[in-house]
N, C-alpha and C positions, 0 to 999 in steps of 0.2 A: 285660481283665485275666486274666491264668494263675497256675495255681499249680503251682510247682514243689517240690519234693523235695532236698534238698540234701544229703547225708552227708559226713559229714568237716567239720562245719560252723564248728570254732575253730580249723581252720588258715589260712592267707592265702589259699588261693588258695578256699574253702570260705566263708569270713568276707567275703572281697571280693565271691562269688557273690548272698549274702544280702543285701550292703548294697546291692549293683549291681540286686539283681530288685525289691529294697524303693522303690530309690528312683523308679524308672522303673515303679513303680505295681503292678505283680504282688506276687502272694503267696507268700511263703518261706519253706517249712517245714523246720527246721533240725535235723537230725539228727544226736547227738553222744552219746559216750558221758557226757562230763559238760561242765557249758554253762559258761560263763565270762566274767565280767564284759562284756568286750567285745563277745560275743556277744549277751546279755541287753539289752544297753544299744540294740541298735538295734531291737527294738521288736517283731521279727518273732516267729511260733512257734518254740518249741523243742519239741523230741521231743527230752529229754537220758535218758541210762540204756541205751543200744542200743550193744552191743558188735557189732558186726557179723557176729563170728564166734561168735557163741552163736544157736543156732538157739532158743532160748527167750525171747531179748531182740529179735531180730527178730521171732517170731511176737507178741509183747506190742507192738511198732512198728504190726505191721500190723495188729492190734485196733485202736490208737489212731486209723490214720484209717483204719476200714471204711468211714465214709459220706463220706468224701474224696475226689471224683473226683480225680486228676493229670495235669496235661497235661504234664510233662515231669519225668522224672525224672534226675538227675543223681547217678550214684555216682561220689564225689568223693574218699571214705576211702580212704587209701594210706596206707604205712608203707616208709620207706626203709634198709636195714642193707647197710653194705659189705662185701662178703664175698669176699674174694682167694681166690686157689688156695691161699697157702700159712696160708692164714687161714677154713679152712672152720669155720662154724659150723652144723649141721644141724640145730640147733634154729629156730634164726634166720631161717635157708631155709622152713621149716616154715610158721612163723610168716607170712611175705612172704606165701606163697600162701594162705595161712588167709583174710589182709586183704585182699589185693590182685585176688588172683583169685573163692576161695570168697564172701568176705565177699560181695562186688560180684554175685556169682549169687544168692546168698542173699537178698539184700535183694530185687531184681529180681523172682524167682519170688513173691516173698510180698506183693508190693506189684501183681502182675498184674492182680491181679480191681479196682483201684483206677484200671487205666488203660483209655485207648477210644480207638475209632477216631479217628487224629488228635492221639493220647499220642508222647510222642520220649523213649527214653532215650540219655541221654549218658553213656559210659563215658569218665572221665579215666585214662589209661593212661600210657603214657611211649617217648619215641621209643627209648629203651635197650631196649626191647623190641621192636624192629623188628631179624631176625636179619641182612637185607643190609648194615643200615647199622652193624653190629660191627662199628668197627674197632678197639677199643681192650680186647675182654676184659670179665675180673673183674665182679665187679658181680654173683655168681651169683644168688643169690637176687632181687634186685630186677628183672632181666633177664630169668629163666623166668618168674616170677610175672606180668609184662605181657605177657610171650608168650602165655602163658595165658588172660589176661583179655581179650586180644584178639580171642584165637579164639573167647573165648567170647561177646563180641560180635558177631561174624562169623557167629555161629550160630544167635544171638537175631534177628538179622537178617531171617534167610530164614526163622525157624520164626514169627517175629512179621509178616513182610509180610501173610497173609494174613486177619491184624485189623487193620491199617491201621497199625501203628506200627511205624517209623523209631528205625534205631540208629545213635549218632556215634560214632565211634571214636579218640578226641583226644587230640592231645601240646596239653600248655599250654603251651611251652616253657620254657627254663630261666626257675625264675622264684624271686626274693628272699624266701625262707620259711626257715625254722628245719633243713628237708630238704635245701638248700642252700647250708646255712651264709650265707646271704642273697646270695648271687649271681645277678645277669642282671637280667631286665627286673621289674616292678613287678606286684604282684598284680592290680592294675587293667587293666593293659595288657594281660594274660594273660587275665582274663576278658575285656576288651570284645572279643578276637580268641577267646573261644569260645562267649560268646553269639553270636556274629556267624554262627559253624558251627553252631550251633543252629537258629537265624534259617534258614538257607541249606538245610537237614537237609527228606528230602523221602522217599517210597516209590522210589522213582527213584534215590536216591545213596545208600541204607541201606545200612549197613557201608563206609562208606570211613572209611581211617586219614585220618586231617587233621594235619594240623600249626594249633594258631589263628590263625599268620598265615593262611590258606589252603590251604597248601600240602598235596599229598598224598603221604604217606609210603612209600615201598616196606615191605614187610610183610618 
């Protein structure tokens, strides 16, 4: 049995993470800024009150579990705003990297001393942030912000190989959340293909972009 780490914990694809690790016997500790029936109802830890992007509610997260080994940690918390060219919003953009990139480093650094030789963190990112595979634009702020968090997986990578832990760098694919107006595959399907990349996640393939079918992403 492992325990894993989950943020972004009452959206689908965060919410199906926790039912999916609870039910298959691991331990999942759920991370949200506020916890929600749904959430509460299946039984797991919640760590609710952690804005991601306050470095005082993370330092208060990482209090909560000091004596908490992690075998995998998964930042899960994303925030999606459309932002066209002729529709820039610079608050918004701001905002995207605050959650999507900072937040997700943030958490990371402060939950370090909590992991060990043989810990995995899994960054959920988004293939809109892969710049070969732009073909279609727009999207500014959501599109830097994973570009971002990429790299900065990429970099956790190499600076964390030499304590032994492994970083994923993962599209869930389009998947049926409230961030997608509920379009594409099922939150279920989305995690069993990134536990899967979990599973498969080694010193040896740290830092590759995935796709949870498998597949690997040109950067």
């Amino acid at each position: 049995m492992a325990t894993y780490v989950v943020t972004g914990a009452t959206g689908g694809i965060g919410l199906e993470f926790c039912r999916q690790l609870r039910d298959r016997g691991d331990t999942a500790i759920a991370v949200c800024r506020q916890a929600t029936p749904e959430l509460e109802s299946l039984g797991v830890r919640v760590e609710s009150g952690c804005d991601i992007t306050s470095d005082e509610a993370v330092a208060e997260l990482a209090g909560q579990l000091k004596d908490t080994a992690i075998d995998v940690l998964i930042n899960n918390a994303g925030i999606l705003k459309r932002n066209t060219l002729e529709n820039l919003d610079f608050e918004s953009i701001r905002r995207q990297f605050e959650v999507n990139a900072l937040g997700t480093l943030r958490v990371t650094h402060a939950l370090l001393p909590n992991l060990h030789a043989g810990s995995k963190i899994a960054i959920i990112t988004s293939r809109m942030g892969s710049i070969d595979d732009n073909t279609s634009g727009s999207s500014y702020g959501y599109r830097m912000s994973k570009v971002a968090v990429s790299m900065a997986g990429k970099s956790l990578c190499h600076d964390l190989k030499p304590r032994g832990i492994a970083v994923a760098i993962l599209h869930p694919g389009l998947v049926k959340t409230r961030m997608t107006n509920f379009t594409g595959i099922t939150p279920s399907a989305s995690v069993n293909g990134l536990l899967a990349r979990i599973e498969q996640l080694n010193l040896e393939n740290s830092g590759t972009f995935w796709h949870a079918n498998g597949e690997i992403l040109p950067w």
